[in-house]
C-alpha positions in Angstrom: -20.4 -11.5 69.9 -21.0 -7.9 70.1 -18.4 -5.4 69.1 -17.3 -2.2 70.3 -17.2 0.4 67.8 -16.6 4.4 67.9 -17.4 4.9 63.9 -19.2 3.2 60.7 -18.2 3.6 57.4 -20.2 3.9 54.2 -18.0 3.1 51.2 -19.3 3.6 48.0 -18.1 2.6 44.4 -19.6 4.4 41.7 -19.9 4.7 38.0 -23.1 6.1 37.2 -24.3 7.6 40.7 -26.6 4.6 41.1 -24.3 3.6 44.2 -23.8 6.9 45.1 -27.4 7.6 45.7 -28.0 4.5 47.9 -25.2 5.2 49.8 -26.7 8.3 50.9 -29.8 6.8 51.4 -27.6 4.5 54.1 -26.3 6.9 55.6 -29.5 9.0 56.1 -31.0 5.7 57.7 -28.1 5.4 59.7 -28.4 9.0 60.7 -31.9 8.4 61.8 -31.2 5.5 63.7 -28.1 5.4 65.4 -26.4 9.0 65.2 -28.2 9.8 69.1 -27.0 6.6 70.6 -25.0 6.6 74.0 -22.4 4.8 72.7 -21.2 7.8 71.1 -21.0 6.1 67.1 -20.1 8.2 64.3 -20.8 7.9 60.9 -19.4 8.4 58.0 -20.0 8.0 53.7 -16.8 8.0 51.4 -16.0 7.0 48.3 -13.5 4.0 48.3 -11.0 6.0 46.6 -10.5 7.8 49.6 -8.7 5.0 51.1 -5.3 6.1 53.4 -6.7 9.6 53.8 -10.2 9.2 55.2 -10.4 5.7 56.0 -7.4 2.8 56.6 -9.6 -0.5 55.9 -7.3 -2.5 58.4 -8.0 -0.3 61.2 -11.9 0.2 60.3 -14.4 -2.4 62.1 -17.5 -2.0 60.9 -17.9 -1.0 57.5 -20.7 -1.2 54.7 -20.0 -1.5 50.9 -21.9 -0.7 47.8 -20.4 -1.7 44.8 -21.5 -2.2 41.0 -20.0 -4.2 38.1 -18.5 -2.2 35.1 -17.8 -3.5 30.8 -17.0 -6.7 31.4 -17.1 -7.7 35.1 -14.5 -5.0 35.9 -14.8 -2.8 39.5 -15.5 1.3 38.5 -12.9 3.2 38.6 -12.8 4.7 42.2 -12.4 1.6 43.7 -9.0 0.5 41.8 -6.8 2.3 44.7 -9.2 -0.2 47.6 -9.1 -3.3 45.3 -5.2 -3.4 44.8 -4.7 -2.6 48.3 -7.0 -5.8 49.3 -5.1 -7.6 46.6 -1.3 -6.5 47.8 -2.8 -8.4 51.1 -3.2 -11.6 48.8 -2.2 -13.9 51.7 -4.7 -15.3 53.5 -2.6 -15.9 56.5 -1.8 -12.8 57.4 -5.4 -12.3 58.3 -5.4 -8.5 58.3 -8.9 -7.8 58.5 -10.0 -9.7 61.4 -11.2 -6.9 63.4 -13.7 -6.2 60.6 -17.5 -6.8 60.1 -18.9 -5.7 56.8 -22.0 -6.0 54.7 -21.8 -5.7 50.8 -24.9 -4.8 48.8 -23.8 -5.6 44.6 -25.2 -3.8 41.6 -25.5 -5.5 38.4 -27.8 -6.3 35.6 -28.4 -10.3 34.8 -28.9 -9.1 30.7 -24.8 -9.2 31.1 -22.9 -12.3 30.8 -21.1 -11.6 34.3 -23.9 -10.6 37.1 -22.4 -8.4 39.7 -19.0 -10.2 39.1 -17.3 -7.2 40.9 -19.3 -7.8 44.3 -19.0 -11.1 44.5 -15.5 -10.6 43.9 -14.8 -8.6 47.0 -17.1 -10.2 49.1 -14.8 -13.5 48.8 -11.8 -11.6 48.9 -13.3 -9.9 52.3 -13.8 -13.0 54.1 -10.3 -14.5 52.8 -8.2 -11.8 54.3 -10.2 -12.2 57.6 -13.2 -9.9 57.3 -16.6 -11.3 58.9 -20.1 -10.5 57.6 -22.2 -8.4 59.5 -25.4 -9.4 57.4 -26.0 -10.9 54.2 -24.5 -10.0 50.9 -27.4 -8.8 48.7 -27.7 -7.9 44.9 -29.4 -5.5 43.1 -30.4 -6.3 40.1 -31.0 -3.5 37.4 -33.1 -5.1 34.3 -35.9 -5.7 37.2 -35.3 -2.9 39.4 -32.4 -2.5 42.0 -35.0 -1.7 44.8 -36.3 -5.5 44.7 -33.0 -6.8 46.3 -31.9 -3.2 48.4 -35.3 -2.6 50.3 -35.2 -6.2 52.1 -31.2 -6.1 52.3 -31.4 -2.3 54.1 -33.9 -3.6 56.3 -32.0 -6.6 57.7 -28.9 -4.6 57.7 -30.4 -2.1 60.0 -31.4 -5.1 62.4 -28.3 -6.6 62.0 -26.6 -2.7 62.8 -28.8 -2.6 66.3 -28.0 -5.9 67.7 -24.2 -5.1 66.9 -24.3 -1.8 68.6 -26.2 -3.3 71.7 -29.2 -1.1 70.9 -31.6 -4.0 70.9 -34.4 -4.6 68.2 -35.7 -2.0 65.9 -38.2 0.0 68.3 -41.7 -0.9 66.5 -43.5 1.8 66.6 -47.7 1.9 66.0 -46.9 3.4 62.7 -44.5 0.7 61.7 -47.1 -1.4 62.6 -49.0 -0.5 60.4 -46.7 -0.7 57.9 -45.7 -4.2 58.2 -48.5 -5.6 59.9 -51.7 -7.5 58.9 -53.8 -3.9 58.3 -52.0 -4.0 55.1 -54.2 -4.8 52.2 -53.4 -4.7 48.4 -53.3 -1.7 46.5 -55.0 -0.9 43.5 -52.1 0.1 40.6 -53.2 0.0 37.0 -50.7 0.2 33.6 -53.1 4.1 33.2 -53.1 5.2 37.0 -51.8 4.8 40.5 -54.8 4.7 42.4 -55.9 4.0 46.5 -58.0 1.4 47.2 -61.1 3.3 49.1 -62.3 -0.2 51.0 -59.3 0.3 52.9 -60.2 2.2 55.4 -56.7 4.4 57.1 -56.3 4.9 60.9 -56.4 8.2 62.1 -53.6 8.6 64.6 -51.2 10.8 63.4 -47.8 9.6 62.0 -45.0 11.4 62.8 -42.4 13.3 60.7 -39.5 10.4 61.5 -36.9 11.8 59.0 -34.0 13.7 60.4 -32.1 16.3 58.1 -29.2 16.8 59.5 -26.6 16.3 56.8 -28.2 19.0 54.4 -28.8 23.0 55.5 -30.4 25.2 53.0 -30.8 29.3 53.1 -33.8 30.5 50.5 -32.4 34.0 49.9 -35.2 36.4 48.4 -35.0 37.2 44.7 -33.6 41.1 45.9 -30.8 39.0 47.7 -30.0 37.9 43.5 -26.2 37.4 43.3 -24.8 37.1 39.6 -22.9 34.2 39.9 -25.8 32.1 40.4 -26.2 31.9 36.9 -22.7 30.6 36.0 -23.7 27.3 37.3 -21.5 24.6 38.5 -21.6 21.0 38.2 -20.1 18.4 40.1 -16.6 15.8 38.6 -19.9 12.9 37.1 -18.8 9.1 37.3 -17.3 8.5 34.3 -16.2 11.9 33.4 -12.6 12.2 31.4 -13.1 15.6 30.5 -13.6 19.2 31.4 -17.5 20.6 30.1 -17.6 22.2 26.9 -20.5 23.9 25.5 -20.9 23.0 21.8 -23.7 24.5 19.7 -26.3 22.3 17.8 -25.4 22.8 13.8 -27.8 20.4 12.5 -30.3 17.7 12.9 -31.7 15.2 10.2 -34.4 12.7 10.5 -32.9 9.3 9.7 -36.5 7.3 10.3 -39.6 8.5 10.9 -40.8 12.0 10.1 -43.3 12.5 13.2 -45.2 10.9 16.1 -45.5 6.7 15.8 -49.0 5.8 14.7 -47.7 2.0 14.7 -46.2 0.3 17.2 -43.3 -0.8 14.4 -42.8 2.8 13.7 -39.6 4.9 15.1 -38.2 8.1 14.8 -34.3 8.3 14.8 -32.9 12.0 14.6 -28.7 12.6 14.0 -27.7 15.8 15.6 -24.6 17.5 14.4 -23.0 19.9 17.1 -19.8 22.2 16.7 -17.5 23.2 19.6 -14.5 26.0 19.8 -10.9 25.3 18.6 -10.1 24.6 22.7 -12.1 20.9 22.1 -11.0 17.7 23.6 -9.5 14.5 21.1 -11.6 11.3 21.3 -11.0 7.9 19.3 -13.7 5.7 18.1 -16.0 3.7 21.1 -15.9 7.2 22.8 -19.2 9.0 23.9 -20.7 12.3 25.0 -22.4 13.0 28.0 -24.6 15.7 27.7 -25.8 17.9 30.8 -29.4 18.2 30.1 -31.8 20.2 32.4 -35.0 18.9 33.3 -38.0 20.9 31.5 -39.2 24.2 32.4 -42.8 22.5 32.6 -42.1 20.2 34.6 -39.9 22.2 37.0 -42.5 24.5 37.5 -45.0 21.2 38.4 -42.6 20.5 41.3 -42.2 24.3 42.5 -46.0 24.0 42.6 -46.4 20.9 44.5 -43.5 22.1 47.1 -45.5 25.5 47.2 -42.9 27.2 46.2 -43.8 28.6 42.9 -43.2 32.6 44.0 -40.0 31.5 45.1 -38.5 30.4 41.6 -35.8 32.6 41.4 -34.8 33.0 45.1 -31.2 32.4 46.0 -30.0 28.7 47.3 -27.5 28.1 49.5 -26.6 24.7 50.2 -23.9 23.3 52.8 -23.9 19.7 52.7 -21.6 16.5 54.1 -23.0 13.8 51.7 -24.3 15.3 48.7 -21.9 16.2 46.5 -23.4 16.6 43.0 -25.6 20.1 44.7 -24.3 23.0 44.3 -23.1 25.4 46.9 -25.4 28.3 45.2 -28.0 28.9 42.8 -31.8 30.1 41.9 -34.4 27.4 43.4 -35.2 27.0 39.3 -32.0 26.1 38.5 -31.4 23.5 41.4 -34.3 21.2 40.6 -34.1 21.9 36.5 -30.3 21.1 36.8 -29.3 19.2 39.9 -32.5 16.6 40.5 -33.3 13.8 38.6 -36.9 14.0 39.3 -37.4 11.4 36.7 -36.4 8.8 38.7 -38.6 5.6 40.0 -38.5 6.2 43.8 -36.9 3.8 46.7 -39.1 2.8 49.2 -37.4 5.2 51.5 -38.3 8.3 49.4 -42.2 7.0 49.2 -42.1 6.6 53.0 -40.9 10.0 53.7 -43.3 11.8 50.8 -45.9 9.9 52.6 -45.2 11.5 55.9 -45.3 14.7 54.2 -49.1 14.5 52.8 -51.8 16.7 54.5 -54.1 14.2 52.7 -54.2 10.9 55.2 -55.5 8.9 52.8 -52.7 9.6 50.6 -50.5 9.6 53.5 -51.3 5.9 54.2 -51.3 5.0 50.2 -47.5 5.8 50.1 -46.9 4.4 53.1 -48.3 1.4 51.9 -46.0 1.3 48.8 -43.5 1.6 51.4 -44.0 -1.5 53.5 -43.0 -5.0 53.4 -46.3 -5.9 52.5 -46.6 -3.7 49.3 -43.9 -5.4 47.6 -46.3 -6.8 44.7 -47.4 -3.2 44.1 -43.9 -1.6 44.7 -43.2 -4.2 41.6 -45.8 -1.9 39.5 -44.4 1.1 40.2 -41.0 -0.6 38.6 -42.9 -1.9 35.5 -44.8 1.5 34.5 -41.6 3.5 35.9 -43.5 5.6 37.9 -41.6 8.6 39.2 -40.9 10.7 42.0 -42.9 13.6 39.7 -45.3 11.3 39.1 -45.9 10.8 43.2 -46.3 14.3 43.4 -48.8 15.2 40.8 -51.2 11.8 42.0 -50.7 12.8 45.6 -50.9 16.3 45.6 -51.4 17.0 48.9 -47.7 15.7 49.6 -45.7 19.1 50.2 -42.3 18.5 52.0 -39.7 20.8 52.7 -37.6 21.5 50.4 -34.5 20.3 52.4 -35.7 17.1 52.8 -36.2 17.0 48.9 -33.3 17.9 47.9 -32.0 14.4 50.2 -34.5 12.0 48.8 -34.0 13.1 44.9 -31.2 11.5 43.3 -28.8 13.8 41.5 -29.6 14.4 38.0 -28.2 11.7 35.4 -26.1 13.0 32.4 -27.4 11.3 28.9 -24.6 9.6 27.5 -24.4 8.8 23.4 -21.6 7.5 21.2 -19.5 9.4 18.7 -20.3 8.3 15.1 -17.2 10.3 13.2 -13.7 10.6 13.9 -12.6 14.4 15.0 -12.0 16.8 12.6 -10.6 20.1 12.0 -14.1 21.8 12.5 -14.7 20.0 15.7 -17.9 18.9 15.0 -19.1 15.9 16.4 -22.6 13.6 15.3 -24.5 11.1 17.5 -27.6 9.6 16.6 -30.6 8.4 19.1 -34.2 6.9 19.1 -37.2 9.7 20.3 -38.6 7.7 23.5 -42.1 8.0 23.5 -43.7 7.6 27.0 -46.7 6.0 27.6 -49.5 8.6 28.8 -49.8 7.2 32.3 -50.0 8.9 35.7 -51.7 12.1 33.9 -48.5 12.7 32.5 -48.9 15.8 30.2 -46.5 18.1 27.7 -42.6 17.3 27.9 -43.5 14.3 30.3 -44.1 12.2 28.0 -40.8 12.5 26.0 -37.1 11.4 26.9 -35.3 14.3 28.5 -32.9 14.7 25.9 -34.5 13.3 23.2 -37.8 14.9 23.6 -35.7 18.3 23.2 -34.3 17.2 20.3 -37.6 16.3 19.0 -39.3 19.4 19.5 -36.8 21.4 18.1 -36.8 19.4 14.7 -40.5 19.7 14.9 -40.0 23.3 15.1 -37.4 23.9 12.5 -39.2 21.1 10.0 -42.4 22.3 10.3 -43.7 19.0 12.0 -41.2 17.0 9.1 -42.9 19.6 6.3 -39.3 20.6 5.5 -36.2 20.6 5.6 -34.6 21.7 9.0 -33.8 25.4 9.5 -32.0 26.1 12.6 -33.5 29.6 12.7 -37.0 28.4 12.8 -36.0 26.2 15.5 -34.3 29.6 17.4 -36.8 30.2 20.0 -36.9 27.4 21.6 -33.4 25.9 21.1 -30.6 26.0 23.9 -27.9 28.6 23.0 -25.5 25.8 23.8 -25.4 22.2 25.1 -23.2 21.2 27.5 -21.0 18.0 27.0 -18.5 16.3 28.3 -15.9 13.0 27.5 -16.5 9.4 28.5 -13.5 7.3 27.4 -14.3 3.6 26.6 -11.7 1.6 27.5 -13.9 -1.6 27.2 -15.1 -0.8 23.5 -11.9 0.3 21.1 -10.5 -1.2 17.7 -8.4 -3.7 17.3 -4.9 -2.6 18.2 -3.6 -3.5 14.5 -5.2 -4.2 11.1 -3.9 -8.0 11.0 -7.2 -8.7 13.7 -10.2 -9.2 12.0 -13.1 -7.6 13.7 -17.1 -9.0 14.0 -19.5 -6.1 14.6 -23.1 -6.8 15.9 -25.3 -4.3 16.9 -28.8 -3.5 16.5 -31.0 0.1 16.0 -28.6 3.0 17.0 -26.1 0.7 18.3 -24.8 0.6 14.7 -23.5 4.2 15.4 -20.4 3.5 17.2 -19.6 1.5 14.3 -19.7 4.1 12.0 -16.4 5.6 13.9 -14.9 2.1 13.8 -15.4 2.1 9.8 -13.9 5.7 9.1 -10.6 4.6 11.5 -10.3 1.6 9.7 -10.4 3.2 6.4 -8.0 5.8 7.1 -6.0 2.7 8.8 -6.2 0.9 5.6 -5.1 4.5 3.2 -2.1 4.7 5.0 -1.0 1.0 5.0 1.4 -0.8 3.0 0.5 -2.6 0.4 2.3 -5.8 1.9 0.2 -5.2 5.0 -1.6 -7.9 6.9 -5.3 -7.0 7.0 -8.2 -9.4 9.0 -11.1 -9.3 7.8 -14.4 -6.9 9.3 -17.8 -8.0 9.5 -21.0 -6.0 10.4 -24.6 -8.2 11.6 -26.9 -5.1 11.6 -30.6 -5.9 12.7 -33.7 -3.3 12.7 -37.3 -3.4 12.2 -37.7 -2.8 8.3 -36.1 -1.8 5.1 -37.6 0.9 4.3 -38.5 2.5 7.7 -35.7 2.1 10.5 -32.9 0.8 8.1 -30.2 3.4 9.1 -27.0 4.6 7.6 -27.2 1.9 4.7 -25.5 4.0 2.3 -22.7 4.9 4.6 -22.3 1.3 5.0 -22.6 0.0 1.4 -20.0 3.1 1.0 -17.8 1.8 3.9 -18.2 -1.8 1.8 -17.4 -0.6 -1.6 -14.1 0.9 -0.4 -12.9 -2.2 1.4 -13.0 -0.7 5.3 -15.8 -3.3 5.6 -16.0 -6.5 3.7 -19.1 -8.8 4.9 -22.3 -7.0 5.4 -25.4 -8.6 6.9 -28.5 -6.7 7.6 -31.6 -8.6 9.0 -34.9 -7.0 9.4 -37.1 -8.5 12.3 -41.1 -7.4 11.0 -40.4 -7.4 7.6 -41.4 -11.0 6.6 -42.0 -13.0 9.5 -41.7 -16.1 6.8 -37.6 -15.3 6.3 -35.4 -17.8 7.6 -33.0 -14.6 8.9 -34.9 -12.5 11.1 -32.3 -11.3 13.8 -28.6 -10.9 14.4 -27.9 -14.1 16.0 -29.9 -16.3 12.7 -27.3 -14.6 11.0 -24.8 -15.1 12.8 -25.6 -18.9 13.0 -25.9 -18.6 8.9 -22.0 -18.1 8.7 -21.0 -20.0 11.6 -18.0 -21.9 9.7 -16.5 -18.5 8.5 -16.9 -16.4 11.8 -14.9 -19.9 13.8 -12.3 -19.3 11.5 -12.5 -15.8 12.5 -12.7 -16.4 16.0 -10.7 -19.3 16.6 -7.7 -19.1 14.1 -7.5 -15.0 13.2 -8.5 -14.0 16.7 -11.2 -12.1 15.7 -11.8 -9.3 17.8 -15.9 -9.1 18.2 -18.2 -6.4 19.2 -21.6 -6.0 20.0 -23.8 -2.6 20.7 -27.3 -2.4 21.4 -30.1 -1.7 24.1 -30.3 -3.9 27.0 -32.1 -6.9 27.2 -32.0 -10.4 25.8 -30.2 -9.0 22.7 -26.6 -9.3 24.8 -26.9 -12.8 25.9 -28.6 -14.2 22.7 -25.6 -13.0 20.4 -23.1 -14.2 22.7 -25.2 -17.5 22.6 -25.2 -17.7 18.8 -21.3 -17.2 19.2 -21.3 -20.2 21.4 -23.7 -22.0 19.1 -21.7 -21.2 16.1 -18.3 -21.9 17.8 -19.5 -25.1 19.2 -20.8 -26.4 16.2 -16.8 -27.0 14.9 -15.9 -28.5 17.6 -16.0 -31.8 19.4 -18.2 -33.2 21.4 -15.5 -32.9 24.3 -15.0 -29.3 23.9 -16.9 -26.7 25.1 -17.6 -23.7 23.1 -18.8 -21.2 25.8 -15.5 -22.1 28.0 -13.7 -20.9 25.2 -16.0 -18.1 24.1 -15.4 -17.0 28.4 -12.0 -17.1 27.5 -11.8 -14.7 24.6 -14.4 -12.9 26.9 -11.4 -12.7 29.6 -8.6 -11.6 26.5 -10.4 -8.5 26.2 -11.7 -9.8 22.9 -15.5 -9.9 23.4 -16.7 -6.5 23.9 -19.8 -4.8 24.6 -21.5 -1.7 25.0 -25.2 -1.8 26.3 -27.4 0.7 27.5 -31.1 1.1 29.3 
């Protein structure tokens, strides 16, 4: 039956803007659609955290969720205050969200144990207190790109939003027609090159502009209006932020593998920076990380200025009054906004390439993007996923796309901080070390210059070029002067899912792979200081480090640390395994090691309850250890018992721990 309503909520969860951004996106369709209908709707995006001041959720009756998963299957932060509410309202009797109809889009990424655990979660607990879908739960799955599941889910949810509000079926118009209709032939993308296929021949009726900005407005000042302040630039409270922003200088930086640009595919370069902050700087304990506040390029912000036409314009006043986007600022130069506020890296939603589509002078690109766009173009939306085509990328290909710079402001998602652990306990210096891989991008999309570097890391790796002399030398932060920040800005992210044991007496396992031994190195010097101020009568488990990498001699990091951390007694079993070495080995990775000393680590596990970690780059890496624990556990026991119940178990002590990253 069809429901009267007088508002719909957006409610977002967030913990690294992911959900944020697509609930925006929402909204703006919601906007479009509905916000002109005579039955007089409103609409409105909060965070759930907001619950009791802008929102009651027993009094709400139509609401839509986005939600991801966070550590180990737990909800993010901001939506604790929502979640215990929900959870105070246990009994299913009392039936105190009947009046409500909700639909629930999950984030997650299936390389994790626990997919989307969260959203699923709330989704049951929804329906049990009375709540009544709307449309479909959908997920979104990260490791393959979230658009796969959101594009189809928004799509049906917008349906599913007109029938509810007695507005009928989506009015078709010819250009969505087009879109989803049989015209719709394949594009053309290659691995080198987004390209249109010319046998496609485009209509030439003119699509219109369907986007409607009403959320964002935006004064350009001109650069004689230039206000000082402007330059002391603001940035928004980040998901996962524990801290205030420091600025902390770069000391140092050393080359740990590598010395310059990968000939061979087996080669890497790792860099450790060193930075130093005032005497004002926060405390942080092992498992903690940095988030650094890096600005897109110069180069590149000056190729989108040029593709919005706005390159005379660079440092003209902004000022910004919007209801749903938080993370701009209120004012700022136009330079600053997109080199510090857009994450123009990002691959775009289907949405965005729809609007930058209706934007291009150029028809034939016009009808390219809108292709992208369509049902149809799923197959080749897939590509721009797998060669991580971005919204910068888009504009450079299809450079007759120019829209205003309001609307881009909406469709660009908020600029991502770069998160890396701490490697070394504080000290009275306040200096602080993390160590990363230099991501080389593939030379795709005429991507030229900074473009085809990480962000952070491909500053990093220009400066030590600079002060090394391309790896000549031995790194002079003076040479490096000219082209180094003054200052970085960081700020805290506490990891409650990823700490030591809380006393010596637990034996911990550590298993990490490439840089993910860093967070380790924090875990070592603790442990040793643990162990110097112990008594000698103490109780003290046993640790254990599986470290895997490419080669000995070429990627093998921090092995005399560790030897070091051996020799003193902080660690006691050391296993490294190197994976192209000698294909021949019977080790070659982690988990063949960890399967090697499957009787001790049960032991471990099972009777010392071992605490185990595991820190590495997302992909199979996550779910094959935690296999090879199975494996290994499984192995000493009977053929009754089952090892991966119990491994869940330890899982759900807070005793299997991991830390992953993209």
């Amino acid at each position: 039956m069809v429901g009267t309503h007088q508002r719909l909520v957006i409610l977002f969860g967030t913990q690294t803007g992911k959900a944020l951004s697509l609930a925006q996106d929402i909204f703006q369709n919601c906007k479009t659609n509905f916000a002109s209908c005579d039955n007089g709707i409103t609409i409105h995006c909060y965070s759930f955290d907001l619950i009791g001041t802008k929102y009651v959720i027993e009094d709400e009756t139509l609401v839509i969720m986005i939600v991801p998963t966070v550590g180990e299957g737990e909800p993010p932060c901001n939506t604790l205050p929502f979640w215990r509410h929900l959870c105070r309202k246990a009994n299913p009797r009392n039936n105190f969200l009947k009046n409500l109809k909700y639909s629930l889009f999950a984030l997650g990424n299936s390389n994790y144990e626990r997919f989307a655990t969260f959203g699923k979660q709330l989704d049951e607990k929804l329906q049990e207190l009375g709540g009544k879908q709307l449309y479909q739960t959908a997920f979104g799955d990260d490791s393959i790109g979230i658009e796969l599941g959101y594009t189809p889910w928004l799509a049906g949810l917008m349906e599913a939003l007109h029938r509810e509000l007695s507005i009928g079926k989506l009015n078709h118009s010819k250009e969505q027609q087009l879109l989803d209709g049989s015209l719709i032939q394949s594009l053309n993308i290659r691995d080198e090159l987004i390209t249109f296929d010319k046998s496609w021949q485009p209509t030439s009726h003119e699509l219109p502009k369907t986007f409607k900005n009403d959320s964002l407005s935006i004064i350009l000042k001109n650069p004689d209006d230039f206000n000082a302040d402007c330059e002391n630039l603001t940035f928004p409270k980040y998901p996962l932020m524990d801290s205030h922003i420091y600025k902390v200088k770069l000391v140092d930086l050393k080359c740990l593998a590598g010395n310059n640009i990968p000939v061979d595919k087996d080669d890497k370069i790792i860099l450790e920076a060193t930075f130093e902050a005032n005497s004002d700087f926060i405390d942080w304990i092992p498992g903690d990380a940095f988030g650094f506040i890096i600005g897109n390029s110069d180069y590149e912000v000056n190729l989108v200025l040029k593709s919005l036409k706005l390159e005379d314009k660079s440092t003209c006043t902004v000022e910004i009054s919007s209801s749903t986007h938080s993370h701009l600022p209120k004012r700022c130069t136009l330079f600053n906004l997109i080199k510090y506020y857009l994450e123009i890296r990002s691959i775009p939603k289907k949405s965005c390439l729809k609007i930058l589509g209706d934007y291009c002078s150029n028809e034939s690109h016009r009808e390219c993007l809108h292709k992208l766009a369509s049902r149809e173009g799923i197959e080749d939306y897939r590509k721009i996923i797998r060669t991580k085509t971005t919204i910068l990328d888009i504009l450079i290909m299809y450079d007759s796309c120019t829209p205003p710079i309001d609307i881009f402001l909406t469709i660009v998602p908020g600029l991502v901080p770069r998160f890396y652990s701490l490697m070394n306990l504080k000290d009275d210096q306040n200096k602080f070390r993390v160590a990363f891989n230099i991501i080389f991008l593939k030379q795709i999309n005429d991507r030229q210059d900074t473009q085809l570097f990480g962000i952070f890391t491909g500053l990093m790796f220009k400066i030590w070029q600079k002060g090394t002399n391309n790896g000549t030398k031995d790194f002079s932060l003076t040479e490096a002067a000219s082209i180094c920040p003054e200052f970085f800005r960081v700020f805290l992210k506490r990891n409650d899912h990823f700490k030591v044991p809380p006393k010596l007496e637990y034996p911990m396992i550590m298993v990490a792979i490439g840089t993910g031994v860093t967070p380790f190195s924090s875990f070592l010097a603790h442990r040793e200081k643990c162990l110097a101020l112990a008594d000698e009568s103490s109780d003290v488990g046993n640790s254990w480090l599986f470290y895997g990498c490419r080669h000995s001699l070429k990627d093998f990091i921090y092995s005399k640390e560790l030897e070091k951390y051996k020799a003193k007694g902080a660690l006691n079993e050391f296993h490294a395994c190197f994976s192209r070495e000698n294909p021949d080995s019977r080790i070659l990775h982690v988990q063949d090691a960890i399967m090697d000393h499957k009787e001790s680590l049960y032991k471990l596990i099972v009777e010392k309850n071992a605490y185990i970690y595991v820190c590495g780059d997302q992909g199979k890496f996550s779910i094959d250890v935690f296999n090879a624990f199975v494996d290994a556990v499984q192995s000493n026991l009977g053929p009754d018992e089952s090892a991966k119940l119990l491994m869940n178990q330890i899982r759900d002590k807070g005793r299997y721990l991991q830390d992953i990253w993209a």
